[in-house]
C-alpha positions as CSV (number, residue, x, y, z in Angstrom):
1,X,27.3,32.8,57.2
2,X,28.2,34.8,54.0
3,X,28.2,32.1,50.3
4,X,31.2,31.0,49.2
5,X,32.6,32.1,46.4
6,X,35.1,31.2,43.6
7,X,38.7,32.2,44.0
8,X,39.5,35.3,41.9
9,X,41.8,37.6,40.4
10,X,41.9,41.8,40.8
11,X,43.3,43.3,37.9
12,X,43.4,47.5,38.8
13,X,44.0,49.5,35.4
14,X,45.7,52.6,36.0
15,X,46.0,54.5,32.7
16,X,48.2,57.8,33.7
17,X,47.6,60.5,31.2
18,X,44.0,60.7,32.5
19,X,42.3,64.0,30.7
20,X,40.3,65.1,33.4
21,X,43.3,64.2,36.2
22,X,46.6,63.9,34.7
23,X,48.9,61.4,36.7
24,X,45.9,59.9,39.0
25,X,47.8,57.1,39.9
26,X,50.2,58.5,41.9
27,X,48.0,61.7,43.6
28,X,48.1,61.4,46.9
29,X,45.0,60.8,49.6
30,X,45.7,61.3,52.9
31,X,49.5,61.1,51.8
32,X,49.1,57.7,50.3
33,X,48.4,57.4,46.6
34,X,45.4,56.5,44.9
35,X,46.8,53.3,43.4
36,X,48.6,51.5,46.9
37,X,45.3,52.5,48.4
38,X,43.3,50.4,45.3
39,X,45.3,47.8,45.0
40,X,45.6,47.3,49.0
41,X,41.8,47.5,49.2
42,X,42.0,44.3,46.4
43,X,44.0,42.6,48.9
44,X,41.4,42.8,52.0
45,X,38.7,41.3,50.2
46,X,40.8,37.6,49.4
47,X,41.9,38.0,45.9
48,X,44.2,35.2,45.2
49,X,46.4,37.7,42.8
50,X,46.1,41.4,42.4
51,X,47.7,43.0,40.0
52,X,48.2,46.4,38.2
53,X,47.8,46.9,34.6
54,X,49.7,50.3,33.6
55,X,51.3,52.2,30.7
56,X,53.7,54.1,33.1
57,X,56.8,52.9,34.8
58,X,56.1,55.9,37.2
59,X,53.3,53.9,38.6
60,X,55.6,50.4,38.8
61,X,58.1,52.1,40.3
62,X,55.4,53.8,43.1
63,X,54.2,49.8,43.3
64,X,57.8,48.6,44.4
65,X,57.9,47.2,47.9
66,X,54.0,46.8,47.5
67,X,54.2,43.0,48.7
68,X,52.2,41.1,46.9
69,X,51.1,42.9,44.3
70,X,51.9,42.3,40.9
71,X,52.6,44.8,37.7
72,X,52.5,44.2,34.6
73,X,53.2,46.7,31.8
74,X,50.5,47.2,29.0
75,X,50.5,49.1,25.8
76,X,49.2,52.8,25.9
77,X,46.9,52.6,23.0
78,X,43.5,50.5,25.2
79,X,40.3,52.1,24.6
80,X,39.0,50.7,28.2
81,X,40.0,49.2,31.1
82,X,38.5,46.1,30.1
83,X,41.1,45.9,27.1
84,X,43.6,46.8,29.1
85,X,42.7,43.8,31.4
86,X,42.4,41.5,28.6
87,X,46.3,42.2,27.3
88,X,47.4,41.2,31.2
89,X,44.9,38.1,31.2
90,X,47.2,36.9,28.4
91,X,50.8,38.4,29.8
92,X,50.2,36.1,32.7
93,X,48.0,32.7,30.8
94,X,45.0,32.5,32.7
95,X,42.6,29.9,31.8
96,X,39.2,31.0,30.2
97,X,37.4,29.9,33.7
98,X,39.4,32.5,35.4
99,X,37.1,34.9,37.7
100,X,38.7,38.1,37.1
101,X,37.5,41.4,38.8
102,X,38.3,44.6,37.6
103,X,38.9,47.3,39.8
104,X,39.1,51.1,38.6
105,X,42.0,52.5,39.7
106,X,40.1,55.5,40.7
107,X,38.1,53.4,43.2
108,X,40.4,54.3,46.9
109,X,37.5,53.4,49.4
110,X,36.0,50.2,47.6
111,X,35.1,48.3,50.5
112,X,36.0,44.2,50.7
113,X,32.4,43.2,50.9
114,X,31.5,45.2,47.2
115,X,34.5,43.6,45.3
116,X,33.5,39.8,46.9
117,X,29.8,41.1,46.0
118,X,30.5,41.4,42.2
119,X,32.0,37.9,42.2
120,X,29.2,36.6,44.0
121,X,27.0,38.2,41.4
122,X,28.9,36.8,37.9
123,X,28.7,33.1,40.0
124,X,25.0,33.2,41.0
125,X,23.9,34.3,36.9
126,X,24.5,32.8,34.0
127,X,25.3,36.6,32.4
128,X,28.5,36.6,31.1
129,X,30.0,39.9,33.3
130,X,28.6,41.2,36.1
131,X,28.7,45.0,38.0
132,X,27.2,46.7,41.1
133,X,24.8,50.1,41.7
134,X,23.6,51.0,44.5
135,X,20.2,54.0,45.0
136,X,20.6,57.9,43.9
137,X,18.9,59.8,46.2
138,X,19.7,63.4,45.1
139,X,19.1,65.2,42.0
140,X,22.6,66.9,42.3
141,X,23.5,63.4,41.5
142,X,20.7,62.4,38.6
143,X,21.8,65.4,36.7
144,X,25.5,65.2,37.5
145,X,27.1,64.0,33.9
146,X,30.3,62.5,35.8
147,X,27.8,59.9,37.8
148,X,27.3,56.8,35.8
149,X,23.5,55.7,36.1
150,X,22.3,52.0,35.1
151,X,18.7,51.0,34.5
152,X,17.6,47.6,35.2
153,X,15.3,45.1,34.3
154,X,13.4,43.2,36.5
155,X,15.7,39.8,36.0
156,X,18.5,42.0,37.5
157,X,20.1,42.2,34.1
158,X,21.1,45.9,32.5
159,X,19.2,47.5,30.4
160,X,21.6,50.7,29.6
161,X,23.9,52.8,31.1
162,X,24.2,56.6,30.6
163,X,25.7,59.3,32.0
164,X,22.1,61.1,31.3
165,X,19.4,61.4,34.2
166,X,17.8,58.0,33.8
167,X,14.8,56.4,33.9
168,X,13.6,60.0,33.1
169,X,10.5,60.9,35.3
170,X,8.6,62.9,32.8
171,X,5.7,64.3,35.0
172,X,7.7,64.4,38.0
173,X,10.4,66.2,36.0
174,X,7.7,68.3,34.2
175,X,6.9,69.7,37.7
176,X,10.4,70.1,39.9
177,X,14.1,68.7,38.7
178,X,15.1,69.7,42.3
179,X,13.9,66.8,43.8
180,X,13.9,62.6,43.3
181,X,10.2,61.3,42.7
182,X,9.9,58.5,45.5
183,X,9.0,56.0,43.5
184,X,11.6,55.4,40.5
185,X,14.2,53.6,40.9
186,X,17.1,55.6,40.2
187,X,20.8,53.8,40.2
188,X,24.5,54.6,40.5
189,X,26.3,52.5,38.0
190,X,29.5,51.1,40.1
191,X,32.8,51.0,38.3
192,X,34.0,47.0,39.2
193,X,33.0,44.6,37.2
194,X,33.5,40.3,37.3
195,X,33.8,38.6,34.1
196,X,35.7,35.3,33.3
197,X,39.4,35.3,31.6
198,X,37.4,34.1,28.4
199,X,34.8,36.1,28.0
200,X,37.0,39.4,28.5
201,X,39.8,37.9,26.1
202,X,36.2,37.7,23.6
203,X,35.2,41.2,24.8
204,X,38.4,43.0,23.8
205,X,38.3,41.5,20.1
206,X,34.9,43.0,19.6
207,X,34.9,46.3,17.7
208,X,34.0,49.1,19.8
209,X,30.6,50.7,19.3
210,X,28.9,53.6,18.9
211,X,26.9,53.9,21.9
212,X,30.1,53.0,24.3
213,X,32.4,55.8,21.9
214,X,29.2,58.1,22.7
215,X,29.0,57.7,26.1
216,X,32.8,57.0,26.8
217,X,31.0,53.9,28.8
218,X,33.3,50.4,28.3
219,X,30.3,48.2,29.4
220,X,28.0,49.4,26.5
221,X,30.2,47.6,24.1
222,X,29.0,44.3,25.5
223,X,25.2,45.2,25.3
224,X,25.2,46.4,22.1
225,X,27.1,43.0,20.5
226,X,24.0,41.5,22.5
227,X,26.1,40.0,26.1
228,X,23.8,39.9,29.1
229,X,25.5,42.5,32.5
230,X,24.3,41.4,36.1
231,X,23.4,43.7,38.3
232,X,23.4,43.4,42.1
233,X,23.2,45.9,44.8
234,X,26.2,46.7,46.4
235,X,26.2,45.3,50.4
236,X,28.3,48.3,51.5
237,X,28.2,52.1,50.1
238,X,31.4,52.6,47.6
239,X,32.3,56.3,48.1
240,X,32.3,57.8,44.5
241,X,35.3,57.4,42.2
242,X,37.7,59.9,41.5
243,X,37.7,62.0,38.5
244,X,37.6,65.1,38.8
245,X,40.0,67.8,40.8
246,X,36.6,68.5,42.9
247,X,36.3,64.9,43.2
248,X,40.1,64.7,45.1
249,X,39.2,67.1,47.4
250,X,36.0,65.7,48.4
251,X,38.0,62.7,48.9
252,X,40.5,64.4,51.5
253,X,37.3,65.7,53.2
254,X,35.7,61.8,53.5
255,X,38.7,60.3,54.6
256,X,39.5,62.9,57.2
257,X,35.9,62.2,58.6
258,X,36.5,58.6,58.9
259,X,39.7,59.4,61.4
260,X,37.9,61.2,63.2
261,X,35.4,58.7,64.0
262,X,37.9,56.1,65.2
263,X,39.4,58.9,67.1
């Protein structure tokens, strides 16, 4: 019998003028678009609201007729999604005990079980926010600058995020970058995170840092000011996020795959 849970709130931030993918919102997988296809998978896994945080009443008006979901516009100017998150906490007056989950909005495939996961995780830790990883098991992927990688601690607590190879495996390196030494534990960084209404309304007055303006990495702002991230494995594999043109495509190809298996 899976653990209960505390009701929560999915709050998708879809920025449009995206640099590497102008207008991701509203491209099209499988002839839906990326965001009904977020926000609907924020409604299979039992959030109690789900709602869209944009800048662009392109993406309201794609939203309309969406049932449940909610919209509310933000400013343009948010550094992260996590800002951006933090404006609609207070649009809509959510009390600091609020579970709030943040879904990228580049994140089509997330399955139910990950996004009830990372609520699971910010309830069984007393970390303030909470994410998901899950094994890398090809260099192509180590190396790949676009893949987020997390390294963590024994207490299941981040240590750092980077879009650099890490841990780095200096002798095994030294020999081959072709191919993952067995025995490191290497880690996608999953883009959903669970923090409380409070914390995140605490989060997005901090001054960003230089590590997380480095990177272009949100969640370094809260390890740097010194806030503890959980880290759990996800229970299901999240298909990577969308970034890229490349990264569109490969989406058409996964989806098309998953037809044909129910075919």
């Amino acid at each position: 019998m899976a653990a209960k849970i505390p009701p929560f709130v999915v709050v998708v931030p879809a920025r449009f003028g995206s640099t590497r993918l102008p207008g991701k919102p509203l491209l099209k997988i499988g002839g839906e678009s990326m965001i009904r296809r977020v926000a609907a998978r924020a409604g299979q896994a039992g959030a109690a609201q789900v709602v869209v945080a944009t800048d662009d009443e392109r993406v309201v008006h794609e939203l309309r007729g969406c049932g449940d979901i909610l919209v509310c516009m933000t400013r343009e100017d948010h550094a992260s999604g996590s800002d951006r998150i933090a404006e609609t906490a207070g649009y809509f007056g959510w009390p600091d005990d609020t579970v709030v989950v943040n879904l990228q909005g580049d994140e089509p495939f997330a399955p139910a079980a990950g996004i009830r996961a990372v609520v699971a995780t910010l309830a069984g830790d007393e970390a303030p926010m909470a994410t998901l990883a899950t094994p890398i098991e090809e260099a192509g992927e180590l190396f790949d600058p676009n893949v987020v990688k997390v390294v963590r601690g024994g207490n299941g607590r981040a240590l750092y995020f980077t879009r650099a190879p890490a841990p780095w495996a200096r002798d095994a390196f030294a020999r081959d970058r072709g191919a993952l030494p067995p025995d490191v534990p290497f880690l996608r960084h999953i883009g959903i995170y669970a923090y409380r209404a409070g914390f995140l309304r605490r989060l997005a007055a901090l001054p960003r840092t230089p590590l997380e303006q480095a990177e272009s990495l949100e969640q370094l702002r809260a390890l740097e000011h010194g806030y503890a991230i959980s880290v759990s494995p996800t229970p299901e594999p999240f298909p990577p996020g969308i970034d890229t043109a490349e990264d569109l495509a490969r989406a058409e190809r996964w989806l098309a795959g998953q037809v044909r298996e129910k075919l």
